[in-house]
Backbone as a chain_set.jsonl record, in Angstrom:
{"seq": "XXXXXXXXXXXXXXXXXXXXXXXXXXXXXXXXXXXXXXXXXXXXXXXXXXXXXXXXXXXXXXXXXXXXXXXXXXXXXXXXXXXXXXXXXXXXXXXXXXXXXXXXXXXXXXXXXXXXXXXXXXXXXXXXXXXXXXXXXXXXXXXXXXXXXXXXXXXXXXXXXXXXXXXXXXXXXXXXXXXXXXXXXXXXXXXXXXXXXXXXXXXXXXXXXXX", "coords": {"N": [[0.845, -1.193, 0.0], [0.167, 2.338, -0.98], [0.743, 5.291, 0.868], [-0.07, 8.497, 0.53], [0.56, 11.775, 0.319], [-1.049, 14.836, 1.097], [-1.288, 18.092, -1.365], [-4.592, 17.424, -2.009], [-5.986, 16.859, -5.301], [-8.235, 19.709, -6.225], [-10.685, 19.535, -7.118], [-11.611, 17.097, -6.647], [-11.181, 17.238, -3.752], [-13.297, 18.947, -3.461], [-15.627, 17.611, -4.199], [-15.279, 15.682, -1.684], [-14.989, 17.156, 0.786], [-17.695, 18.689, 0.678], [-19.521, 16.405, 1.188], [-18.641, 15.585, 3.817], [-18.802, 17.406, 5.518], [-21.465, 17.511, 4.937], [-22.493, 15.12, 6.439], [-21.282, 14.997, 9.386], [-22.591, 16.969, 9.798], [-25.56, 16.127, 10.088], [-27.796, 14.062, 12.095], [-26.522, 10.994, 13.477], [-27.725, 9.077, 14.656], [-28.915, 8.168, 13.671], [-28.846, 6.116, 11.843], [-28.548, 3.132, 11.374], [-26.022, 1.099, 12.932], [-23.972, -2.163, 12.515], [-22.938, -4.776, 14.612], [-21.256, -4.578, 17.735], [-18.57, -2.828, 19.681], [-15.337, -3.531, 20.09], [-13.636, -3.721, 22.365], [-11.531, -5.349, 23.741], [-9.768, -5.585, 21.265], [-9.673, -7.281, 19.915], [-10.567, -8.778, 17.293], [-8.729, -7.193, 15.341], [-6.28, -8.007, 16.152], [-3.197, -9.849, 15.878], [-3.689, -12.482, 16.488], [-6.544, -13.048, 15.38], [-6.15, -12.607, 13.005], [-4.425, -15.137, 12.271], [-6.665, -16.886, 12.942], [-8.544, -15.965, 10.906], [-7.342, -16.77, 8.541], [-7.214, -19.266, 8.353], [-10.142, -20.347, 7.345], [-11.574, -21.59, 4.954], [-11.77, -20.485, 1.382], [-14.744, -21.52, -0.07], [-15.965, -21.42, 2.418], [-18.508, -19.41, 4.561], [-17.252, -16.443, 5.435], [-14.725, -17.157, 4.505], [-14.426, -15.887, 2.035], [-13.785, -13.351, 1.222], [-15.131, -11.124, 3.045], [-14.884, -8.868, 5.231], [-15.727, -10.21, 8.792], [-16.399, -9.239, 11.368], [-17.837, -6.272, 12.159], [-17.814, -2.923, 13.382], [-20.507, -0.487, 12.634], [-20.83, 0.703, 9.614], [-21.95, -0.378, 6.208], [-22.645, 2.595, 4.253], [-23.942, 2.373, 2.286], [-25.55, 0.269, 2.361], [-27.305, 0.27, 4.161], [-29.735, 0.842, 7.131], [-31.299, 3.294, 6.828], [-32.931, 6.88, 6.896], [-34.565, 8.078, 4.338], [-33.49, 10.285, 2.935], [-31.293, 10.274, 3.54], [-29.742, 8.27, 2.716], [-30.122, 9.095, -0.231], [-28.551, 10.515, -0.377], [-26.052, 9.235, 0.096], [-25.573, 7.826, -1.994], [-25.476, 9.222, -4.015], [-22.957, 10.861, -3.859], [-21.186, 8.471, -4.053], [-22.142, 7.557, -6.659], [-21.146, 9.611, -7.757], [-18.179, 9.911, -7.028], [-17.574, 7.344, -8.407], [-17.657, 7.989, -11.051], [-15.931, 9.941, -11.54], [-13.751, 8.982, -10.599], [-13.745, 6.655, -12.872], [-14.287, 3.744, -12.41], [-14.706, 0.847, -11.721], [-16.168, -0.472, -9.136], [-17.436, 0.526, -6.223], [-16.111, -0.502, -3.536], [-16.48, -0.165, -0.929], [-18.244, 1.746, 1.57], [-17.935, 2.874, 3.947], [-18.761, 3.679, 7.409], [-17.688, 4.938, 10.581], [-18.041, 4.84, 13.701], [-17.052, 6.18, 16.921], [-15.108, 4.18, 18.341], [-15.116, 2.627, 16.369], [-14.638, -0.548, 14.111], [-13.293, -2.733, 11.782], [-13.108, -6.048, 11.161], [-9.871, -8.177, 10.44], [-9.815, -9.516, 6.967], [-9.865, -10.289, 3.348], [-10.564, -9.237, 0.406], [-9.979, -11.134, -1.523], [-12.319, -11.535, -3.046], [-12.863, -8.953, -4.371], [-11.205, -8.165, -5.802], [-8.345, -6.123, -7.427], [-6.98, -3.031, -8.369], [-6.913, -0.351, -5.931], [-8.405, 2.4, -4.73], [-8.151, 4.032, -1.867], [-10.034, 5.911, 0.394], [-9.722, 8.14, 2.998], [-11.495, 9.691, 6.005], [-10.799, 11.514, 8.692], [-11.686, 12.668, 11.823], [-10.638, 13.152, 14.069], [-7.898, 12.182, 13.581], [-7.408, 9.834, 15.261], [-7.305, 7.177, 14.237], [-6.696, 3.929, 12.462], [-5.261, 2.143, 9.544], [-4.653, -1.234, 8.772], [-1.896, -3.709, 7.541], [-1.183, -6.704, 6.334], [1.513, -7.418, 4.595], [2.299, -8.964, 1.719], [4.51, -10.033, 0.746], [6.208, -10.247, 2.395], [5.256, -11.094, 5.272], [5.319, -8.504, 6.779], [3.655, -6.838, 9.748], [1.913, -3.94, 9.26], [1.168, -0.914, 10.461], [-1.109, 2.077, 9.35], [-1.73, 5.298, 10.669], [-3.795, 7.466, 11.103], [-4.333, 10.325, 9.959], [-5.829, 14.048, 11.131], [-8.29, 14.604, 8.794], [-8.441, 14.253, 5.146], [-7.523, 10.963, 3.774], [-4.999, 9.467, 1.645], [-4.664, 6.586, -0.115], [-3.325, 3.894, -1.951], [-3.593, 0.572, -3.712], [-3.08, -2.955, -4.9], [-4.958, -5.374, -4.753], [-4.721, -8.593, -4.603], [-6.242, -11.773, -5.506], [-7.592, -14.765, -4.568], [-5.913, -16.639, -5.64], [-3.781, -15.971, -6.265], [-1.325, -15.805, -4.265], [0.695, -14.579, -2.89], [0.027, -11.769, -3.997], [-1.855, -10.906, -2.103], [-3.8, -9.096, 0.12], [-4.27, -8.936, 3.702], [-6.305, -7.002, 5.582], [-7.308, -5.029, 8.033], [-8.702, -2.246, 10.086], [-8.985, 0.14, 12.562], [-10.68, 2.629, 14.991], [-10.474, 5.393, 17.16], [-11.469, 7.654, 19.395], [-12.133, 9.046, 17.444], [-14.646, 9.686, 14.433], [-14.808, 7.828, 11.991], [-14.897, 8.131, 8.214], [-15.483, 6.139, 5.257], [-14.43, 5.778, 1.988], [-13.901, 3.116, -0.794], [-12.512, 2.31, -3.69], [-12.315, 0.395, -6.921], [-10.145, 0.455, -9.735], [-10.641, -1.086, -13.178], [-8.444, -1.475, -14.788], [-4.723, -1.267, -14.542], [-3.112, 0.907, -15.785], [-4.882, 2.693, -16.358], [-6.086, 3.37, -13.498], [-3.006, 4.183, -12.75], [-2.981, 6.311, -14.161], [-5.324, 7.498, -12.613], [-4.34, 8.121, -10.124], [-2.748, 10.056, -10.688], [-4.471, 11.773, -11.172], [-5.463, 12.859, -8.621], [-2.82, 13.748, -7.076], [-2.876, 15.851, -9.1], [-2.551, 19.23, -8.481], [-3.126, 21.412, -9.876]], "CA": [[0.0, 0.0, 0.0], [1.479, 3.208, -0.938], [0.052, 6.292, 1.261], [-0.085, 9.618, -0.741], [0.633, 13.385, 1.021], [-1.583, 15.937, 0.31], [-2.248, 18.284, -1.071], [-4.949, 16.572, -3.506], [-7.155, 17.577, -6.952], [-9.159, 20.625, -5.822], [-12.123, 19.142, -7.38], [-11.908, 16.043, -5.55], [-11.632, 17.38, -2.185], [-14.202, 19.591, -3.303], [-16.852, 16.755, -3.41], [-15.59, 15.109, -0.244], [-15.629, 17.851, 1.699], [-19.138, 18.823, 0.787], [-20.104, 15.032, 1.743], [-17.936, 15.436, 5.377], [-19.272, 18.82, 5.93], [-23.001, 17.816, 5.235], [-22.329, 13.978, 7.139], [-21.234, 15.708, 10.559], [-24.132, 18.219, 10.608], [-26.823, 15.213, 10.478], [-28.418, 13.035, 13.33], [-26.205, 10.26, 13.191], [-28.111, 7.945, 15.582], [-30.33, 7.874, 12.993], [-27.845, 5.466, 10.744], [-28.552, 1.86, 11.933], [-25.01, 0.436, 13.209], [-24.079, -3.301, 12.584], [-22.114, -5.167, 15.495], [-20.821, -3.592, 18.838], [-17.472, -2.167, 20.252], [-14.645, -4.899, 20.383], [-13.07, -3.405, 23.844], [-10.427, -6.157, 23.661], [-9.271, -5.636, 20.321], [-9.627, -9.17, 19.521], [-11.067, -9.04, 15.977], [-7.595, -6.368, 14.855], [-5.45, -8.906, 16.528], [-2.365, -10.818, 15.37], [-4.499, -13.849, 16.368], [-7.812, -13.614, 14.948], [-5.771, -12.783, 11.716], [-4.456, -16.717, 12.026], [-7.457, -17.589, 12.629], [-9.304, -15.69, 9.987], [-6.908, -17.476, 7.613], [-7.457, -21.017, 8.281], [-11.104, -20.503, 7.315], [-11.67, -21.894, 3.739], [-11.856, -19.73, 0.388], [-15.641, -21.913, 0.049], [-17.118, -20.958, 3.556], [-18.523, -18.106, 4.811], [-16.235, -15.97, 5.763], [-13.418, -16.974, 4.078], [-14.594, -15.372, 0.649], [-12.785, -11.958, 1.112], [-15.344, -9.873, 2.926], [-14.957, -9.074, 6.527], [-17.158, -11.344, 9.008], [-16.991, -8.488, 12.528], [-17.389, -4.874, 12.42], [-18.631, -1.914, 14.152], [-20.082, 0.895, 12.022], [-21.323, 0.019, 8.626], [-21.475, 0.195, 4.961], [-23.456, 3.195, 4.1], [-25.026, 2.013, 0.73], [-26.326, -1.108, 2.596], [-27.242, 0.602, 5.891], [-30.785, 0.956, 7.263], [-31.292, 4.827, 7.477], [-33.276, 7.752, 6.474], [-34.374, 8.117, 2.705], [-32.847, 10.882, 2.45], [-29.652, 9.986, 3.932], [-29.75, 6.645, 1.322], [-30.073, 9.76, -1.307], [-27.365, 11.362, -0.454], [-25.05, 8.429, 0.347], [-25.864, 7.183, -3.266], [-25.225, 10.777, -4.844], [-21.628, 10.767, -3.298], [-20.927, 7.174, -4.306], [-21.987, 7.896, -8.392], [-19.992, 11.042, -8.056], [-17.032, 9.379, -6.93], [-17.423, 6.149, -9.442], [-17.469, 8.85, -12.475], [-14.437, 10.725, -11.476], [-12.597, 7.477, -10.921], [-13.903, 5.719, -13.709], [-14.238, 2.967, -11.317], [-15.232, -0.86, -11.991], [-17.138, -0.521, -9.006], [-17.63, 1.453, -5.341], [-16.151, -1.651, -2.823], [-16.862, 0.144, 0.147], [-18.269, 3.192, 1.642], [-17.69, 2.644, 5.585], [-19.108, 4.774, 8.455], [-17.109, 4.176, 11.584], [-18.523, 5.744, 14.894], [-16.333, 5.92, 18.139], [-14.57, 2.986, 18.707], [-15.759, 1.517, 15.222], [-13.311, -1.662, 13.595], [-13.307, -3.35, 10.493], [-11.756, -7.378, 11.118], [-9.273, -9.216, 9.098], [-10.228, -9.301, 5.719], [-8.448, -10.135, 1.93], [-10.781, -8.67, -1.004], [-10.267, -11.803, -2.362], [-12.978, -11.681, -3.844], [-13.461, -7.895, -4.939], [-9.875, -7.795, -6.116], [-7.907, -4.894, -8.214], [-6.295, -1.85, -8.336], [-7.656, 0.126, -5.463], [-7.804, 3.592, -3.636], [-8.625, 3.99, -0.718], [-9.922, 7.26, 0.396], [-10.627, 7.993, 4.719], [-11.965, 10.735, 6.63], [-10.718, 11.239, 10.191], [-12.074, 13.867, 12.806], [-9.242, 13.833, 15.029], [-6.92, 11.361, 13.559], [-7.562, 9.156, 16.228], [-7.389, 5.978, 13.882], [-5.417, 3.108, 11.454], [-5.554, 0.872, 8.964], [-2.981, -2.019, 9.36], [-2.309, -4.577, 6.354], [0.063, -7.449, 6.549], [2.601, -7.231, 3.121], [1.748, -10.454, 1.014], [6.141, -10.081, -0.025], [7.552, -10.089, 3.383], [4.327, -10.851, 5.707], [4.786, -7.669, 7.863], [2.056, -6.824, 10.057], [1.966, -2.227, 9.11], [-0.249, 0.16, 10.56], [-0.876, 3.305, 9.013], [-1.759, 6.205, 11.726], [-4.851, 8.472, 10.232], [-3.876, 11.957, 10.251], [-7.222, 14.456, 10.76], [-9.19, 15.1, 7.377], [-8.429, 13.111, 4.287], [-6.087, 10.187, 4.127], [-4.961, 8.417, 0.895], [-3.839, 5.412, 0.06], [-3.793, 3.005, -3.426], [-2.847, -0.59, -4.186], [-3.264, -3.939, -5.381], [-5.254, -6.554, -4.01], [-4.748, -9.969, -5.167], [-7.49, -12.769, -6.046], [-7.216, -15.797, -3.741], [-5.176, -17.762, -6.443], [-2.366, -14.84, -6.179], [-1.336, -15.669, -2.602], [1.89, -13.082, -3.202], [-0.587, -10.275, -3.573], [-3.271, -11.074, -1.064], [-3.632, -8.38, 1.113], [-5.28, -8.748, 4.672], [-6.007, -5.891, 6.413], [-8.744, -4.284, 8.803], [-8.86, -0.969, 10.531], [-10.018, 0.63, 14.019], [-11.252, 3.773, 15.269], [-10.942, 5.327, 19.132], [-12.239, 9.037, 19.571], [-12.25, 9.857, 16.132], [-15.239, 9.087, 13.763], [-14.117, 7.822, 10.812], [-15.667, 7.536, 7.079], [-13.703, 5.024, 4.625], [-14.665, 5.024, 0.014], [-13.195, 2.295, -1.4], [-12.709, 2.065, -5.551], [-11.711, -0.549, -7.733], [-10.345, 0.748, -10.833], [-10.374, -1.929, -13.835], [-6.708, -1.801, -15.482], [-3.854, -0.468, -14.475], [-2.85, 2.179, -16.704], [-5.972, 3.648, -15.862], [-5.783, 3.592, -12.129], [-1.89, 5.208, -12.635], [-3.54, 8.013, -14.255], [-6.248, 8.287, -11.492], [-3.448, 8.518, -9.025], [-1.822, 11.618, -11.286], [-5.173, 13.053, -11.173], [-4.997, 12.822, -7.523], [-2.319, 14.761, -6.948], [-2.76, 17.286, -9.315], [-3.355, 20.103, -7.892], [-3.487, 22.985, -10.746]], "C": [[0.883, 1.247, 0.0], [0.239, 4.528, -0.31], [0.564, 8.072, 0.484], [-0.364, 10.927, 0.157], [-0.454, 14.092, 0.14], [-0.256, 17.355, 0.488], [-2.641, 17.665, -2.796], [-5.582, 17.782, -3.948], [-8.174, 18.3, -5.451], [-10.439, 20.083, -6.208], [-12.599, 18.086, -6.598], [-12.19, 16.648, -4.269], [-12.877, 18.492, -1.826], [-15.535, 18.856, -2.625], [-16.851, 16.027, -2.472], [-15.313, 15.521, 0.177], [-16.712, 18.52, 1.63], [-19.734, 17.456, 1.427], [-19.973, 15.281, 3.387], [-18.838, 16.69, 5.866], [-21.005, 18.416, 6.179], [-23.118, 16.307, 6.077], [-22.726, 14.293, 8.582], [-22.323, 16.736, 11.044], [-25.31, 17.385, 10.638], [-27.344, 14.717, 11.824], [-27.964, 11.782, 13.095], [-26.251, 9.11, 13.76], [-28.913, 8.079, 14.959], [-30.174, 6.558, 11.94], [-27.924, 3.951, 11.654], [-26.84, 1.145, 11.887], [-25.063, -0.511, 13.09], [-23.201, -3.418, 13.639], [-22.34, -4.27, 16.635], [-18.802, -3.774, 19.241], [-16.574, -3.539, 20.762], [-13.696, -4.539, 21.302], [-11.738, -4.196, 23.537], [-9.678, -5.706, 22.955], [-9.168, -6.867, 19.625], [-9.173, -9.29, 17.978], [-9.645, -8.145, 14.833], [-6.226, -7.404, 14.966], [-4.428, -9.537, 15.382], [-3.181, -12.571, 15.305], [-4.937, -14.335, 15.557], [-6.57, -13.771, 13.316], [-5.155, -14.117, 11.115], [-5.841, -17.101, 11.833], [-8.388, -17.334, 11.513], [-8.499, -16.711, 8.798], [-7.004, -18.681, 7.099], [-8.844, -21.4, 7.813], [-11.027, -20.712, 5.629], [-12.734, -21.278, 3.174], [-13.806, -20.037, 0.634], [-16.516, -21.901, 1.029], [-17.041, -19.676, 3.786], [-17.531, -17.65, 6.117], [-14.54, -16.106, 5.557], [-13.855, -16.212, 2.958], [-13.818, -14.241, 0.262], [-13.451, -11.031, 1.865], [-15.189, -10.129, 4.698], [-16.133, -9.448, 7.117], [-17.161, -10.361, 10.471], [-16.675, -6.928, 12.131], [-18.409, -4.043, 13.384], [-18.684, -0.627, 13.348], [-21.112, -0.038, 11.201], [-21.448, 0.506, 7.442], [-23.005, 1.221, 4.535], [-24.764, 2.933, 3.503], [-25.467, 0.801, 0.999], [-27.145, -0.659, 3.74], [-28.984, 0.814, 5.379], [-30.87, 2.402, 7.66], [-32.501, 5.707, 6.391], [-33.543, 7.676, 4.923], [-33.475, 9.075, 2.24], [-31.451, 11.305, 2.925], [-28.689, 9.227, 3.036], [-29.528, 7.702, 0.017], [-29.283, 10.084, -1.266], [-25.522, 10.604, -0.235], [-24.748, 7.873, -1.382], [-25.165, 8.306, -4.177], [-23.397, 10.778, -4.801], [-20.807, 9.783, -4.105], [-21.033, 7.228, -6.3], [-21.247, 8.864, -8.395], [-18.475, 10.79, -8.17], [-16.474, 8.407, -7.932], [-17.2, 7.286, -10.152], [-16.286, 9.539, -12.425], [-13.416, 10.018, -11.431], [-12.385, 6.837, -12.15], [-13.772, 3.731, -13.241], [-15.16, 1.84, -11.922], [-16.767, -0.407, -10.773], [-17.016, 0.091, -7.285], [-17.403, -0.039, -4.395], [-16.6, -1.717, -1.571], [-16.941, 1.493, 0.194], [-18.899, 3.654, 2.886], [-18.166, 3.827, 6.177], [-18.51, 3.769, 9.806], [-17.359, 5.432, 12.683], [-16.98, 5.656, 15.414], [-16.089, 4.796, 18.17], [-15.227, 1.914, 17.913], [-14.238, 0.599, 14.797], [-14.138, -2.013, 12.705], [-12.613, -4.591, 10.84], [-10.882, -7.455, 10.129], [-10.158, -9.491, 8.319], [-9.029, -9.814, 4.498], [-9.054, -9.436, 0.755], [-10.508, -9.74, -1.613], [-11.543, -11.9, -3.585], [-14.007, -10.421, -4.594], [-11.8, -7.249, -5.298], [-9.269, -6.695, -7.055], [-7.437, -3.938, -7.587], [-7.413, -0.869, -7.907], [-6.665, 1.158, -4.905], [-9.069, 3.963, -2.789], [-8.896, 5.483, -0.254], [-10.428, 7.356, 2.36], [-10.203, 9.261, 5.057], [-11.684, 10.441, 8.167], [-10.667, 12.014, 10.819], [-10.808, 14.149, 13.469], [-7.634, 12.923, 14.722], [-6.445, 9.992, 14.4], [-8.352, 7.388, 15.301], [-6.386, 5.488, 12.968], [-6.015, 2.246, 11.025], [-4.18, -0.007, 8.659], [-3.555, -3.16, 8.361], [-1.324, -5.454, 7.126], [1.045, -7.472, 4.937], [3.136, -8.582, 3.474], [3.597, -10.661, 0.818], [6.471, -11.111, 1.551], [6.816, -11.214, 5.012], [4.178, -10.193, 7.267], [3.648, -6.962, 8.409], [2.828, -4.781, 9.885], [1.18, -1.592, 9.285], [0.338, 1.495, 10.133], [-1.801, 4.349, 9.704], [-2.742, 7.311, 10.561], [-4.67, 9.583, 10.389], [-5.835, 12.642, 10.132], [-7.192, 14.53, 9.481], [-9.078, 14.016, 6.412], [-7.258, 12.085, 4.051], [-6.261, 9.245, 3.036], [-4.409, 7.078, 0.63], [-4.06, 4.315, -1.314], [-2.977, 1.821, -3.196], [-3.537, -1.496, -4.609], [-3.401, -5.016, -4.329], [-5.818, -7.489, -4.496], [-6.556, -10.72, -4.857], [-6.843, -13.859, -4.958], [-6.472, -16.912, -4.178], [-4.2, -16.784, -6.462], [-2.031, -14.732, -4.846], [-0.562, -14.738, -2.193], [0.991, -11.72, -3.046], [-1.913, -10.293, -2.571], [-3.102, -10.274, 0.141], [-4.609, -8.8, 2.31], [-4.963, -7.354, 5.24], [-7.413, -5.784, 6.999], [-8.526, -2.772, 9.49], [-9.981, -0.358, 11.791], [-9.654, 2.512, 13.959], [-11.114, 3.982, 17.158], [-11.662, 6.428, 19.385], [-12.616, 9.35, 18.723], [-13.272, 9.105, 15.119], [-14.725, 8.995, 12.311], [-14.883, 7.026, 8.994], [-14.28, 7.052, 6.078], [-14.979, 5.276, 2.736], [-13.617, 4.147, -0.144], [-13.388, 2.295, -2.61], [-12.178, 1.238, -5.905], [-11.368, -0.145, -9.019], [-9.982, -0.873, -11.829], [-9.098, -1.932, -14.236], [-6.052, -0.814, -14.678], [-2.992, 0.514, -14.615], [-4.139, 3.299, -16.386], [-6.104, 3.889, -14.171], [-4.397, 4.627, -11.765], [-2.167, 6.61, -12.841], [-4.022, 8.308, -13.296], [-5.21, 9.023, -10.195], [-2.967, 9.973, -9.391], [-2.603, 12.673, -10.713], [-5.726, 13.138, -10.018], [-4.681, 13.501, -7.076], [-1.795, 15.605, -7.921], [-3.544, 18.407, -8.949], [-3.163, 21.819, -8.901], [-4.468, 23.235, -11.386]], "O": [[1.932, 1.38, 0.629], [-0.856, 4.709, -0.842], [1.667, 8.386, 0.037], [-1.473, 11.075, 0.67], [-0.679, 13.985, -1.066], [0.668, 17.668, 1.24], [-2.043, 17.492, -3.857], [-5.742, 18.928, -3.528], [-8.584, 17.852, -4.381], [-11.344, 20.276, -5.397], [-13.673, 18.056, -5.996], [-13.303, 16.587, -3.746], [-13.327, 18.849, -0.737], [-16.179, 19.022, -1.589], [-17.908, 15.538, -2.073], [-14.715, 14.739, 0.915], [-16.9, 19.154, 2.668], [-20.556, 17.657, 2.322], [-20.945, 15.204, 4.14], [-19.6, 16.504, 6.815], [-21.691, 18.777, 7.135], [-24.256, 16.317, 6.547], [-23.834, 14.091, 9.078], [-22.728, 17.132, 12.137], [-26.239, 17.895, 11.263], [-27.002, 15.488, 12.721], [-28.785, 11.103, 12.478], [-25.401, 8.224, 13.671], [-29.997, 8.163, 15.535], [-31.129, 6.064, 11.34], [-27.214, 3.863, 12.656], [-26.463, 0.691, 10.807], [-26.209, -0.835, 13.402], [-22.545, -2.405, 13.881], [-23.234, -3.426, 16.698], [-18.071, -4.74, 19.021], [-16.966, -4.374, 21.577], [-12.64, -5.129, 21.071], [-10.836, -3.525, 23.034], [-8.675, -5.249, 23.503], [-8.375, -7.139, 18.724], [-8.103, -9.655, 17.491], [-9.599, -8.464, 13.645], [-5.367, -7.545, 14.096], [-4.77, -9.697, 14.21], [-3.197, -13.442, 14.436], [-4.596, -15.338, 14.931], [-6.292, -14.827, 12.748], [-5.212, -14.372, 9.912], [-6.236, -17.577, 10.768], [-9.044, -18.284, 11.084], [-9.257, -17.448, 8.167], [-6.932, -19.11, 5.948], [-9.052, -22.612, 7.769], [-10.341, -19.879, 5.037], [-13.897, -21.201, 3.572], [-14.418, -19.194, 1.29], [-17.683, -22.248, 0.844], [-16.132, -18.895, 3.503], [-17.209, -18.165, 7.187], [-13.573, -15.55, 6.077], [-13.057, -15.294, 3.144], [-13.264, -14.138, -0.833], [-12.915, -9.925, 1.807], [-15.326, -11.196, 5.296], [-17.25, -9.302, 6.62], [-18.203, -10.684, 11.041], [-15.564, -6.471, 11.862], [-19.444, -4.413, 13.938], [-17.752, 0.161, 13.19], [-21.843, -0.955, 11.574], [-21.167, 1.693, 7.281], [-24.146, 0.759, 4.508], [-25.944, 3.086, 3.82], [-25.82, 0.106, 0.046], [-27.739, -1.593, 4.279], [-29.487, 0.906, 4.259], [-30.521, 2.717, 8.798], [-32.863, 5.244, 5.31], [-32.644, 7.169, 4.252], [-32.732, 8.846, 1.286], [-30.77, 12.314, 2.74], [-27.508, 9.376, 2.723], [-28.772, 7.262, -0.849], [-28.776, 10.115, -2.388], [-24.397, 11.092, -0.338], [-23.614, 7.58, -1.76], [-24.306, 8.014, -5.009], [-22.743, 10.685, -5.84], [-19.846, 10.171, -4.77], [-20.087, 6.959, -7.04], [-20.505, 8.891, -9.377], [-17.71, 11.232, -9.027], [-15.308, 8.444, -8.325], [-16.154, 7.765, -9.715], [-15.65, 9.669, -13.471], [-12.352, 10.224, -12.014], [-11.283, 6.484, -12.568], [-13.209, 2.815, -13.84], [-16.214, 2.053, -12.52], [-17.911, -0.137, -11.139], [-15.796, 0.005, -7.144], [-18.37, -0.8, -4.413], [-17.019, -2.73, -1.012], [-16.327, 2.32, -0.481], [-19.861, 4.403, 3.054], [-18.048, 4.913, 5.61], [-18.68, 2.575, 10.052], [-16.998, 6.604, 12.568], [-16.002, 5.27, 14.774], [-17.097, 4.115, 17.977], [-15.701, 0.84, 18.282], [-13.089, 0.946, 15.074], [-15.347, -1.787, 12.659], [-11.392, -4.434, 10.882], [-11.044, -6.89, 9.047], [-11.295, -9.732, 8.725], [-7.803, -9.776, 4.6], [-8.23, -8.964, -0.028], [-10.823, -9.508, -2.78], [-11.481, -12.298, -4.748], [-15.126, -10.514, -5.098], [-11.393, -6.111, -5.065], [-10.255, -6.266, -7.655], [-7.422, -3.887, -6.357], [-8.368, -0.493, -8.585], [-5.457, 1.221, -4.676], [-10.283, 4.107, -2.935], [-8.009, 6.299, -0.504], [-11.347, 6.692, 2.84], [-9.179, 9.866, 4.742], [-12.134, 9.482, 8.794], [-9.561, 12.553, 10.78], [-10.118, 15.167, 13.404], [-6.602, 12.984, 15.389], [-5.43, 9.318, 14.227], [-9.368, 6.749, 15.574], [-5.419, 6.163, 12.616], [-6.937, 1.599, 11.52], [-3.045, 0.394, 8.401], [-4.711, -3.546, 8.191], [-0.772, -5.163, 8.187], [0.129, -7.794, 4.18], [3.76, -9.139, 4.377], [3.85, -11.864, 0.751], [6.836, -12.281, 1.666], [7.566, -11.908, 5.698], [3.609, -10.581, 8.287], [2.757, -6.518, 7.685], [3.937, -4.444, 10.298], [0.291, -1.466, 8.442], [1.457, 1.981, 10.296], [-2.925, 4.267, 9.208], [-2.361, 7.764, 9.482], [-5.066, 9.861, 11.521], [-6.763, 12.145, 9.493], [-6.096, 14.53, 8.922], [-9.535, 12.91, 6.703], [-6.093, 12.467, 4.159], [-7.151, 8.394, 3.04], [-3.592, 6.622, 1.431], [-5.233, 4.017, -1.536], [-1.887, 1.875, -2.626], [-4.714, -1.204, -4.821], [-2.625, -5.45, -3.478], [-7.002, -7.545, -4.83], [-7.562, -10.317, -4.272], [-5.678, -13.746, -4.577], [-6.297, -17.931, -3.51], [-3.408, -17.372, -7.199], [-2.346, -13.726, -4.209], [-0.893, -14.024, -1.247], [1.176, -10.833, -2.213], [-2.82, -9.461, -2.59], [-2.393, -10.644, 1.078], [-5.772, -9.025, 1.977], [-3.893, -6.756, 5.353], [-8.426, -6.322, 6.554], [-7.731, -2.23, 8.721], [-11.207, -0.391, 11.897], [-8.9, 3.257, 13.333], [-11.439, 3.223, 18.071], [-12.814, 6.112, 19.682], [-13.605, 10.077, 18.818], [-12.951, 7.949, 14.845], [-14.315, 9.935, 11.63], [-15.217, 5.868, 8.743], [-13.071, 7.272, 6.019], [-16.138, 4.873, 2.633], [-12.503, 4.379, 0.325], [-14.585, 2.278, -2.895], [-11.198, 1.015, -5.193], [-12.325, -0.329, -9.772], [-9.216, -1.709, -11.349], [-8.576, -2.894, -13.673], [-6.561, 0.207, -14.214], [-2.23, 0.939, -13.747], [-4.089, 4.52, -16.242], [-6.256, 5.08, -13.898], [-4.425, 5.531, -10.931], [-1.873, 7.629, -12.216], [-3.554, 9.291, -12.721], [-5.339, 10.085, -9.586], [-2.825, 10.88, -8.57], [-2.283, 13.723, -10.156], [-6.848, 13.618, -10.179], [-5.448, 14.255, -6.476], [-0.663, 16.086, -7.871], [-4.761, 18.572, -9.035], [-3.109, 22.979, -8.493], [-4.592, 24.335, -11.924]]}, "num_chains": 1, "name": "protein.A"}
């Protein structure tokens, strides 16, 4: 995973800080949460991440998508119509500027929200990662498929990038796991998939250009 300094495309951070800006001024106990608060840390763990592994490609929860969180994916979430409108609005806005296969995630993480171990196996490609963080008061930690170091990356406030490649479950070399927690700081996560690679390099350019 390669993390990316701002400062980004003015247009981009145009439309996600209109999203953040109009997010934070809602009623956000209005947004049906899945799970609860993993105190321990269990589910982030060096552990579970054995044990998430040993679970086969063919059962649930091995497939690629994470099986505990706290928080939830917007564009699935039980909320407001016109919260669903505006989560949706965001989400086509973002696909079109990407040129994006397809929108993989588009996370809401309260206070002391997590994401488990995970691989994308099975929503694989050339991805960027885009996260929103109030006070910086979060990380997302992969293990690197080369070497298999466990790396957390420390959320700075506001927007926090990040792009790479995540293998298919027959590419065990690029198979990323990773998950991501939250402590004070609420934190929103887009995920994109772009289709090829030449086209994703560009997206990155147009990223950070900022003229």
């Amino acid at each position: 995973m390669k993390v990316h300094e701002p400062p980004f495309n003015p247009e981009l951070m145009e439309m996600l800080d209109e999203f953040v800006d109009w997010f934070y001024s809602i009623d956000r106990s209005r947004i049906n949460l899945n799970g609860s608060p993993d105190s321990e840390e269990k589910y982030t763990s060096t552990e579970w991440l054995e044990e998430s592994k040993k679970i086969p490609v063919n059962e649930k929860g091995g497939e690629g998508f994470p099986k505990h969180v706290y928080g939830v994916d917007m564009l699935m979430s039980i909320s407001p119509a016109e919260y669903m409108q505006r989560f949706r609005k965001i989400s086509d806005e973002l696909n079109q500027w990407f040129g994006s296969k397809y929108c993989a995630v588009q996370m809401y993480y309260p206070q002391n929200g997590f994401m488990d171990w995970h691989n994308n196996g099975n929503a694989s490609g050339y991805n960027i990662l885009l996260s929103h963080s109030t006070t910086g008061g979060g990380w997302f930690r992969y293990q690197d498929p080369t070497d298999a170091n466990i790396i957390t990356i420390q959320d700075k406030p506001g927007w926090n990038i990040k792009t790479g490649y995540y293998g298919r479950h027959d590419e065990p070399r690029r198979l990323v796991w990773h998950c991501a927690r939250t402590y004070d700081s609420e934190r929103i996560t887009f995920g994109y998939v772009i289709p090829h690679k030449e086209m994703w390099e560009m997206m990155i350019e147009d990223i950070l250009n900022v003229d």
